[in-house]
Short mmCIF file of the C-alpha atoms (twelve columns), coordinates in Angstrom:
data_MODEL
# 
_entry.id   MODEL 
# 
loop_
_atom_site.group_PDB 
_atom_site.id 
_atom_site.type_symbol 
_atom_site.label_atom_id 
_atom_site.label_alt_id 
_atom_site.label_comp_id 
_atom_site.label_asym_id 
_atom_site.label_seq_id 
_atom_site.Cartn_x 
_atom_site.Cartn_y 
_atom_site.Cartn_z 
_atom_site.pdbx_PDB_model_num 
ATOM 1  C CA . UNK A 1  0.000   0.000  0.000   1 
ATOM 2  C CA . UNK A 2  1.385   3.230  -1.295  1 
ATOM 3  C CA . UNK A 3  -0.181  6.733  -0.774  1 
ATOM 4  C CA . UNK A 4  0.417   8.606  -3.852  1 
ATOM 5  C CA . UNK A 5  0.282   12.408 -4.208  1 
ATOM 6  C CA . UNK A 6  -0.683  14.506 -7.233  1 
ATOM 7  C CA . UNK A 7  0.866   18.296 -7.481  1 
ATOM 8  C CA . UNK A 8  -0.731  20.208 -10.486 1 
ATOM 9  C CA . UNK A 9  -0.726  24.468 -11.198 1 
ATOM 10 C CA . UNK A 10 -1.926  25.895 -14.056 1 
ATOM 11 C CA . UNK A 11 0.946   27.728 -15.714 1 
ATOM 12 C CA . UNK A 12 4.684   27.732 -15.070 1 
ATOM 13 C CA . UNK A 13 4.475   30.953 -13.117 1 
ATOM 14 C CA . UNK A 14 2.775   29.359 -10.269 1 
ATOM 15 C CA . UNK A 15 4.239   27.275 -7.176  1 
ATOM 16 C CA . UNK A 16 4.159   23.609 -6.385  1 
ATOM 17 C CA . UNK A 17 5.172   24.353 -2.894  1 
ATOM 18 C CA . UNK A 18 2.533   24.852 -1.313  1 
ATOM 19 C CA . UNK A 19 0.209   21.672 -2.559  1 
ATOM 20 C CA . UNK A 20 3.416   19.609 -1.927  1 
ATOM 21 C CA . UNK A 21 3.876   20.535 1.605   1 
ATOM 22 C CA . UNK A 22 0.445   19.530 2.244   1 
ATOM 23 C CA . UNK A 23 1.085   16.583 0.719   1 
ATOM 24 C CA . UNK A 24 3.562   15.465 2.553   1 
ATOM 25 C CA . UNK A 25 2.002   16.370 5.542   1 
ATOM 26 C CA . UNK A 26 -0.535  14.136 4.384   1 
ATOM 27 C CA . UNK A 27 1.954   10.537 4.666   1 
ATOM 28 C CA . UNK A 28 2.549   10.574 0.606   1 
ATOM 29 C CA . UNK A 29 5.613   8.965  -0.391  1 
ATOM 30 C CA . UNK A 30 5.659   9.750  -3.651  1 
ATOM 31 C CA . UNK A 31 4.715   12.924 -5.507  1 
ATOM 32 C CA . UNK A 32 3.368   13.443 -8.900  1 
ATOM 33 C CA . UNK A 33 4.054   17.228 -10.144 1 
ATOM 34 C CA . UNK A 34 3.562   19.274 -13.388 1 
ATOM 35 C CA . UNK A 35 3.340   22.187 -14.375 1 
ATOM 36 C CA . UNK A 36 0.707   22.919 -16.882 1 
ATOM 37 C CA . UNK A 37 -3.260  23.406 -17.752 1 
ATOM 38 C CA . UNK A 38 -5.495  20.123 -16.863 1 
ATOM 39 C CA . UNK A 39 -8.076  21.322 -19.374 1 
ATOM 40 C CA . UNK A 40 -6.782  18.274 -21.639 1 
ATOM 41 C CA . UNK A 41 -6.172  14.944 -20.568 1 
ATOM 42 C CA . UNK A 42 -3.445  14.476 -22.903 1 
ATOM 43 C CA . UNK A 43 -1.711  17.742 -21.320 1 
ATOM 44 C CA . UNK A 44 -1.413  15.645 -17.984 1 
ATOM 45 C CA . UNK A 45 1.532   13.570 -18.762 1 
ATOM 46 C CA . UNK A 46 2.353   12.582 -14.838 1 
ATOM 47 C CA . UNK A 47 -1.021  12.497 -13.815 1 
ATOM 48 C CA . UNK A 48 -1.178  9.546  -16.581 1 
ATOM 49 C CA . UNK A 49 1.880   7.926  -15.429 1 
ATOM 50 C CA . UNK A 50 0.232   8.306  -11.635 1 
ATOM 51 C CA . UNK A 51 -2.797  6.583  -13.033 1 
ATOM 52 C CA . UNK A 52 -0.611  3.627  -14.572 1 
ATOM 53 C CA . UNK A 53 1.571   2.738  -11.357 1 
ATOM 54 C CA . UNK A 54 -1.287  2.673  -8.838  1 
ATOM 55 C CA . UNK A 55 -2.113  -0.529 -7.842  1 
ATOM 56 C CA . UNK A 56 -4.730  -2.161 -5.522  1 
ATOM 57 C CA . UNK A 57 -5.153  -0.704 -1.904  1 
ATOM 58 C CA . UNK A 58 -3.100  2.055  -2.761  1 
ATOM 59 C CA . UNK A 59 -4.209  5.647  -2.267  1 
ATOM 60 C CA . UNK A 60 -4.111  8.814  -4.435  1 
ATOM 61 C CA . UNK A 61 -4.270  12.287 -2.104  1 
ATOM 62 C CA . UNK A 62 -5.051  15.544 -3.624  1 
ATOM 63 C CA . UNK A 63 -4.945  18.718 -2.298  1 
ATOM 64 C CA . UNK A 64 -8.143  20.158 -4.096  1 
ATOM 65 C CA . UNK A 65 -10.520 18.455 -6.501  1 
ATOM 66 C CA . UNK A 66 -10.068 20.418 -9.518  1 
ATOM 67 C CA . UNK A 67 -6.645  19.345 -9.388  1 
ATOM 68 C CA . UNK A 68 -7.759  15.647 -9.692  1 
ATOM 69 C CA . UNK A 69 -10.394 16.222 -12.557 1 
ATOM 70 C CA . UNK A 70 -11.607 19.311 -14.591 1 
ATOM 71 C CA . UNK A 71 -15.572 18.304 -14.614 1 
ATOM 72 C CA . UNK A 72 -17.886 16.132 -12.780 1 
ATOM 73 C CA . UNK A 73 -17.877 13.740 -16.193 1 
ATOM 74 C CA . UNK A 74 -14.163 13.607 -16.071 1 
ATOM 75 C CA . UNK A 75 -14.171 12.901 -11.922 1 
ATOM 76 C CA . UNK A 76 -16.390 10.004 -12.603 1 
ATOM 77 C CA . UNK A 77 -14.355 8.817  -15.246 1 
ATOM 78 C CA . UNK A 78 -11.322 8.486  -12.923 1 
ATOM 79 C CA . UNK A 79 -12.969 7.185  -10.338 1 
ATOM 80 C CA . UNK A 80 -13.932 4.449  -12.106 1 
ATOM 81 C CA . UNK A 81 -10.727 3.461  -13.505 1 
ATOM 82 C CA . UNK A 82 -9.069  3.652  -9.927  1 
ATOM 83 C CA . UNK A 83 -12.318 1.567  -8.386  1 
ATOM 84 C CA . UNK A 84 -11.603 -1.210 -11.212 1 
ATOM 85 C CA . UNK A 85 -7.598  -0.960 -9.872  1 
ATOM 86 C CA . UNK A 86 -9.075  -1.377 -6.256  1 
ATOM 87 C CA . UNK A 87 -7.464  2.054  -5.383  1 
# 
């Protein structure tokens, strides 16, 4: 069991720091960060490789939701892929 965490800001202006100190805070041993818009899927290149390493009884912490998904459709979408993985 691994708790995973997932970093994300918008443009390369902005500052991981803050997300990543929360997610440490939060027990997660690994950290996935990038810097870019989540408005595409394909845009989210560690978020992907995030989704492809978890496996079951692991756990993915977030420090908001829209960092995790950009619309409800896209949150259920995710959600089902990690519930297949048993995450």
């Amino acid at each position: 069991m691994t708790r995973y965490g997932y970093a994300r800001v918008s443009s390369t202006g902005q500052n991981l720091e803050g997300q990543i100190s929360q997610l440490k805070g939060n027990g997660c041993e690994t950290i996935f960060q990038e810097k870019m818009s989540g408005k595409s899927a394909d845009n989210r290149q560690q978020f992907q490789k995030l989704l492809d390493q978890v496996v079951e009884n692991d756990t993915i912490v977030v420090t908001k939701l829209d960092r995790f998904a950009r619309s409800t459709r896209d949150a259920l979408n995710i959600i089902e892929i990690l519930n297949d993985k048993g995450v």
